[in-house]
N, C-alpha and C positions, 0 to 999 in steps of 0.2 A: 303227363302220365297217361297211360295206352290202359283205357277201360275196361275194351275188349280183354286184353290179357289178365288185368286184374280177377275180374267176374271168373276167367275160364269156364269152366261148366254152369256157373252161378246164373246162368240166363233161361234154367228148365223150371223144375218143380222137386223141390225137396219135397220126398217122400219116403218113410223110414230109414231115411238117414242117406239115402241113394238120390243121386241126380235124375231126373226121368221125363221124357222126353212125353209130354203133354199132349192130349187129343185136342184141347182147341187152337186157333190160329197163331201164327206165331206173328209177333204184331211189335212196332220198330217202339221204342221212347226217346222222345226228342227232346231238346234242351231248349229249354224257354229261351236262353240266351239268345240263341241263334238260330231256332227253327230247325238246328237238322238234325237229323239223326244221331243219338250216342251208339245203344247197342238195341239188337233185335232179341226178347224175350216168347217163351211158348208160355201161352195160355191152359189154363184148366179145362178141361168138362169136366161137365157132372158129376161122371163117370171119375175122375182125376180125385175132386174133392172125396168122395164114397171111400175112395182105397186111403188118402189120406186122414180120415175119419178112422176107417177101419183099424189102418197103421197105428194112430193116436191110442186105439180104445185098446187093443191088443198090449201096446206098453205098457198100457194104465192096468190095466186087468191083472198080467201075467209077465210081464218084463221085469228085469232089472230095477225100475225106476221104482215101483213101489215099495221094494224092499230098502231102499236107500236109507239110511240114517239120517238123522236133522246135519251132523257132523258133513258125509257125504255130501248132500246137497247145499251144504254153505259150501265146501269146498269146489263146488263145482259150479255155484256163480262168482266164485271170489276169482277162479281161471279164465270166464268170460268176459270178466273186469279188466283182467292182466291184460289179455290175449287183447283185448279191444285197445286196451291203451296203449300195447307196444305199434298195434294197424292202427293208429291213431289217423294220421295222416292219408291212409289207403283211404280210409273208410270215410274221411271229411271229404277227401276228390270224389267218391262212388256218390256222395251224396249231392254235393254240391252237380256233379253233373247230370243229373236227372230233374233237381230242385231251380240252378242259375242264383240259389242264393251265396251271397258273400263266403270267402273260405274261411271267414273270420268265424263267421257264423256257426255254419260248420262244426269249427273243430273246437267250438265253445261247447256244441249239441254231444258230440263224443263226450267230453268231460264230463257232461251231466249226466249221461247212460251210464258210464266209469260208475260214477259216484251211485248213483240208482241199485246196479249190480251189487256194490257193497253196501248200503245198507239195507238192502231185502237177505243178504246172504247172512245176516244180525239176526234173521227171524229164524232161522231154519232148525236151530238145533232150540229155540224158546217156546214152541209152540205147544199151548197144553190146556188139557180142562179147567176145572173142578171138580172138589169134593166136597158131599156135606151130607150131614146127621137126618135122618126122618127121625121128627120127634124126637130125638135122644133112642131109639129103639135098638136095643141091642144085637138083634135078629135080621137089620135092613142097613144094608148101605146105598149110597146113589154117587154116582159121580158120570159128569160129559165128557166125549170124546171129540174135537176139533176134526174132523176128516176131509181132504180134498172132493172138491164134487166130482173130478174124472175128467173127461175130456173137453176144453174150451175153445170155443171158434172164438177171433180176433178177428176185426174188420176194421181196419186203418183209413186214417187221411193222407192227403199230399201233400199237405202243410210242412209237420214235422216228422217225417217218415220213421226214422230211426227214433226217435226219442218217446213218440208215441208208442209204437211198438213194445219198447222196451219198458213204459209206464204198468204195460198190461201182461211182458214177459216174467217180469221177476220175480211180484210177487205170486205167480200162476208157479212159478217152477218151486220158488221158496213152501211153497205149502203144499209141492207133492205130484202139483196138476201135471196131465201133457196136452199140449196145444194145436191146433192147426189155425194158422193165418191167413187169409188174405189181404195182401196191401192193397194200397189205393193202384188203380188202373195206370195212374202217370208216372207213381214213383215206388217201383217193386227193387231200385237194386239194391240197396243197404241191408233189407230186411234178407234177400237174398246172400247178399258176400255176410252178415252177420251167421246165417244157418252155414254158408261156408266156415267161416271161420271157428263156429262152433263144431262140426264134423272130422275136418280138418286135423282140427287139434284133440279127437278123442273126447271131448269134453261130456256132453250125455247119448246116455243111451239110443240106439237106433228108434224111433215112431215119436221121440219125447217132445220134436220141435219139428213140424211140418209146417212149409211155405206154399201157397198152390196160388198162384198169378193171376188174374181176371180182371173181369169187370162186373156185372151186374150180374149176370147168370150166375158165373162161379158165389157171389156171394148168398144168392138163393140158397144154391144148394148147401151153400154149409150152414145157414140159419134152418132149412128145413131137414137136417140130420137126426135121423130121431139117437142117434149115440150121444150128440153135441148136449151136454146139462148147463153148457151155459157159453152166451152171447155176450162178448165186449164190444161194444161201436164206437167208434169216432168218425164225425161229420154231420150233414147237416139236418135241421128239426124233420124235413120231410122222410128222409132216408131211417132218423131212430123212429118214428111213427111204423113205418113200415115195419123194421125187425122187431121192435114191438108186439106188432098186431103178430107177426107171421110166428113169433115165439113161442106167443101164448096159443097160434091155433096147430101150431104141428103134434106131432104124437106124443110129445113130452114134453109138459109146462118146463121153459128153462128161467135158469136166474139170466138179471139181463143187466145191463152195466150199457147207461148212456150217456156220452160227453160231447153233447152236441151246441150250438153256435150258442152267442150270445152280440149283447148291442151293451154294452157297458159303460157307465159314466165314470168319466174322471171330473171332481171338482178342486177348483182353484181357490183357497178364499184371501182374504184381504191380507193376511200375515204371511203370505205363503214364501218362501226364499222363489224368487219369479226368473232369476237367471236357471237355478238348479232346475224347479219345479217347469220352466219351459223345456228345455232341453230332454228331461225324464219324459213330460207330455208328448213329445213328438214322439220319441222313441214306445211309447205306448202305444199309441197312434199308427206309426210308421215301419216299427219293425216288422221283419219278414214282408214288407211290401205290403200290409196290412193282414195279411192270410194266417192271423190269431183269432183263436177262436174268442180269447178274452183280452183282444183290443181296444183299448181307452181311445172310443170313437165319438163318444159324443161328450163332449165339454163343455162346463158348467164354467164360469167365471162372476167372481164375484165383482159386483158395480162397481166399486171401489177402486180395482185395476184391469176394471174392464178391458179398456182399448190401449192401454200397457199393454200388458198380456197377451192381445190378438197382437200385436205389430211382434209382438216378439216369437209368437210362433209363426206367425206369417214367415220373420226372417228366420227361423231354425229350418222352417220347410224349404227356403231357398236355399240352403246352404248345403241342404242333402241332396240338391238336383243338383248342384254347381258340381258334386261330385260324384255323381252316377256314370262308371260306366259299362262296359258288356265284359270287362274283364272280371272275374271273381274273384279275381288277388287283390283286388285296388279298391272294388267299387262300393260306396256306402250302402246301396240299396236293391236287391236282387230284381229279377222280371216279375209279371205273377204266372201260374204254372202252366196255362195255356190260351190261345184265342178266344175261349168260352167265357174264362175269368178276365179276361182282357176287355171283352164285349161287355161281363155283364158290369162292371165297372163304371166303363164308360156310360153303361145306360143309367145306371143311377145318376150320376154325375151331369148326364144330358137333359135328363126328364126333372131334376132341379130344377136347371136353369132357365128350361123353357117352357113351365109350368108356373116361374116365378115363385115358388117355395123357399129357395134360396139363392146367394149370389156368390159365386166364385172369388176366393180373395185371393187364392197364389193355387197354381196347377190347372187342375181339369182337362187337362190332355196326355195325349199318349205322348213319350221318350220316346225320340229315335224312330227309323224305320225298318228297323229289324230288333226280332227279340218282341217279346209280349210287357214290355214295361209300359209304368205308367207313374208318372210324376207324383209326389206328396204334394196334395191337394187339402185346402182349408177352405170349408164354406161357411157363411152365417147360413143359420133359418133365420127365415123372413116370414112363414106360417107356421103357425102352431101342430103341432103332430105331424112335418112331411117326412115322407118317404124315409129321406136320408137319414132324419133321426131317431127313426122307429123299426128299420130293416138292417141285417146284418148287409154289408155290402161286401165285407171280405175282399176290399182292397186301400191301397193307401191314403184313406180320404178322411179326415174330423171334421164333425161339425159342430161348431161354435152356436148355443145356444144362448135366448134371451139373458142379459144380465141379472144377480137375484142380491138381495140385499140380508137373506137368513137361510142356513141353512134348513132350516123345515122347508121351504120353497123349495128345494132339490127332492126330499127325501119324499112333500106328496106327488109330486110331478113323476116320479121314480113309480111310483103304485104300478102308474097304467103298463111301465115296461112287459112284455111278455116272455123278457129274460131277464136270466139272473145267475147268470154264470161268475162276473167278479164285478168289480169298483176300486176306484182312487181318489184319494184325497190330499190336497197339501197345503197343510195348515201346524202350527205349532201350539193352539189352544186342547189342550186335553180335554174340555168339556166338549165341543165341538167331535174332534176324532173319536171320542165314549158315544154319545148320540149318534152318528153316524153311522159308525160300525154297527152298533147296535139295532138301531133302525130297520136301516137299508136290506134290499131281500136281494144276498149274492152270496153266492158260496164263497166266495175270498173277497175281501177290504185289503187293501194294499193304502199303507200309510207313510207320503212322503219317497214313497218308490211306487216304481210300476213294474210287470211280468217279471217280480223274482219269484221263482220256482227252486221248490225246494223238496228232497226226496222225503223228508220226514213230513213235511207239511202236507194235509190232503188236498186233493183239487175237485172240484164238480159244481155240478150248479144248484140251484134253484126253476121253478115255472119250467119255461120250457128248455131250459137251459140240459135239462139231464137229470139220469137218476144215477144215484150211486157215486162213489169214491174213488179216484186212484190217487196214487203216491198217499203217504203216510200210512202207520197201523192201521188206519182204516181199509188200504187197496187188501192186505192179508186178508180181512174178514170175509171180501167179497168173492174169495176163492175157496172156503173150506164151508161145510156143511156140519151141524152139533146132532152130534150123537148121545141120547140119556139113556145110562145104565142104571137101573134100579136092582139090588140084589138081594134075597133075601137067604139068610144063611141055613140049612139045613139044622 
């Protein structure tokens, strides 16, 4: 499939709804697979973002979109849904070639956006106050109004380019909003062929869905917009620190929505089904080349099948190297997205070993000598609180912690976390999975499974994990602002 063709225009800056040719550099994105070049995208300025603000807030103000009925705009994610699912396949190649993860993958991430699109396009025509009596007063009514806040800046990862996006697209359009984005620096083309294929096909209004391409500057500039009433982030703690701070100091306090890394435990205990429950571990572990924000990295086994357990994920991790390769039709396990992550990988992995904190049981080296991959790696800790088991590493790497004989030994050891984005468990005692879940300080428990995501279910963390919701009724609330009408009858 020819990239270049596909994208066509799709390599500028969506800006009201027009392709436009960007004042900053135009700058190549390469494919972890293989190091070279896919297609050459135009960058943002400032200046770029400013018009695509301006685009946004003029929609929101005085366009068409405002006026839209709840009717309209379910119909009009339920055609982004269609429209995506018929480029199913376009849009898993657009991805896969900028990402190098599996096409399997891929075109599993489309399905989920599918599914997302329709059920936000559920909310659009339900959205509604209350009513209620002052004191019984015959003279006073009160009732609230649910209102979009106006214009939202998005700021994406490269992890999962499409599907995040879309986390923080729908329910934004379902309640009214209009958006400007910036993707992540490495992987703008989905979110790109996505504003294509929404323009394309007529689907909204001209300003309602602005894309502008960057890196750090461009994403300055749209956190410091004084139009922008609210910031969604995805990536890592030091990066929401900053939109944070710069939020709350620009011209206009905005709402801020943070979904940033976590270090997550998965626990084993002694009843656990160990063929299923290794198998789901690695894939916790392992998926997307580790590059989840809520990847089951640090693993808990209970004494009992202790060194069962490790031999068996030892061998599931060899089984996924036996099958890696640089093809993304074939291969179990993508690159990671560039030399930076490739480096800093390795440097976790190095500064273990030769720090003696822990010891290498299967991996710890790069794949291949092209492509930025890097082996599914299993380490014990060997000292208490190292590195590896207390820092997001955000690549293919578990470590196997001290064996425990009760769960409460997990959950105080869990305190010191300074995240708390998810956790897993697998076990088949209910009093065990109630304590547990209950316990544990993570915005999701996953019971017996790992990273199912689900459009009605919410996602976010806890500590430093993030503030705020997406997916489920909760993502809607973080897009509209209550309005109290108190009325008092002449």
């Amino acid at each position: 499939m020819d990239i270049v063709s596909t994208l066509g225009n799709a390599t500028k800056l969506c800006i009201n709804g027009q392709w436009v040719t960007g004042g900053g550099q135009q700058r190549s994105i390469y494919s972890p697979v293989n190091e070279e070049a896919v297609v050459s995208v135009n960058d943002a300025s400032a200046q770029d973002v400013e018009n695509a603000v301006k685009a946004a807030h003029e929609a929101f103000a005085n366009g068409p979109w405002r006026k839209f009925t709840g009717k309209q705009r379910r119909d009009a994610l339920l055609k982004i849904a269609q429209v995506l699912e018929a480029n199913k396949e376009a849009m898993a190649q657009v991805e896969s070639s900028q990402t190098g993860k599996p096409l399997l993958y891929s075109r599993g991430e489309v399905d989920h956006v599918v599914e997302c699109f329709r059920y936000y396009a559920g909310f659009c025509d339900k959205l509604h106050g209350r009513h209620t009596n002052v004191d019984h007063d015959t003279e006073f009514t009160s009732y609230t109004v649910s209102e979009p806040l106006g214009v939202v800046g998005f700021i994406s990862s490269f992890n999962f380019p499409l599907m995040l996006t879309t986390w923080k697209l729908a329910p934004a359009l379902a309640t009214g909003n209009t958006v400007v984005l910036k993707p992540a620096p490495q992987t703008p083309l989905s979110s790109l062929f996505l504003a294509h294929l929404i323009y394309e096909n007529g689907i909204l209004p001209e300003g309602v869905f602005n894309v502008v391409p960057g890196a750090l500057e461009t994403g300055v500039a749209l956190v410091d917009s004084p139009l922008i009433e609210k910031i969604s982030f995805t990536g890592s703690v030091p990066g929401g620190k900053a939109v944070y701070k710069s939020g709350a100091a620009s011209q206009n306090f905005k709402h801020i929505t943070l979904e940033l890394g976590g270090k997550s435990p998965n626990v084993i205990m002694d009843d656990a089904d160990i063929p299923d429950a290794s198998l789901r571990t690695a894939i916790a572990g392992f998926f997307n080349s580790g590059q989840t924000c809520c990847a089951g990295t640090k693993l808990y086994i209970h004494e009992k099948v202790h060194e069962a357990f490790t031999q068996r994920i030892v061998a599931v991790a060899q089984g996924f190297t036996s099958k890696m390769t640089t093809d993304v039709a074939t291969s179990s396990l993508g690159p990671l997205i560039d030399k930076a992550q490739l480096d800093r990988v390795s440097g976790f992995v190095n500064r273990a070993v030769e720090s003696g904190e822990a010891e290498v049981l299967v991996g710890g080296e790069r794949w291949g000598d092209k492509g930025f991959y890097y082996k599914p790696t299993v380490l014990r800790e060997k000292v208490h609180k190292s590195e590896v088991a207390c820092q997001e590493i955000f690549g293919p790497v578990i470590t196997i912690m001290p064996p425990f004989s009760d769960i409460q030994e997990v959950i105080d050891a869990e305190k010191d976390n300074t995240f708390g984005l998810a956790s897993g468990i697998f076990t088949n005692n209910a009093r065990v999975i109630h304590k547990y879940s209950t316990e544990i300080r993570a915005g999701t428990v996953w019971v017996n499974t790992y990273n199912t995501l689900l459009p009605h279910m919410p996602f976010g963390g806890f500590k430093n994990s993030g503030i705020g919701r997406e997916l489920g009724h909760e993502a809607i609330n973080e897009y509209l602002i209550v309005k109290s009408v108190i009325s008092r009858f002449p």
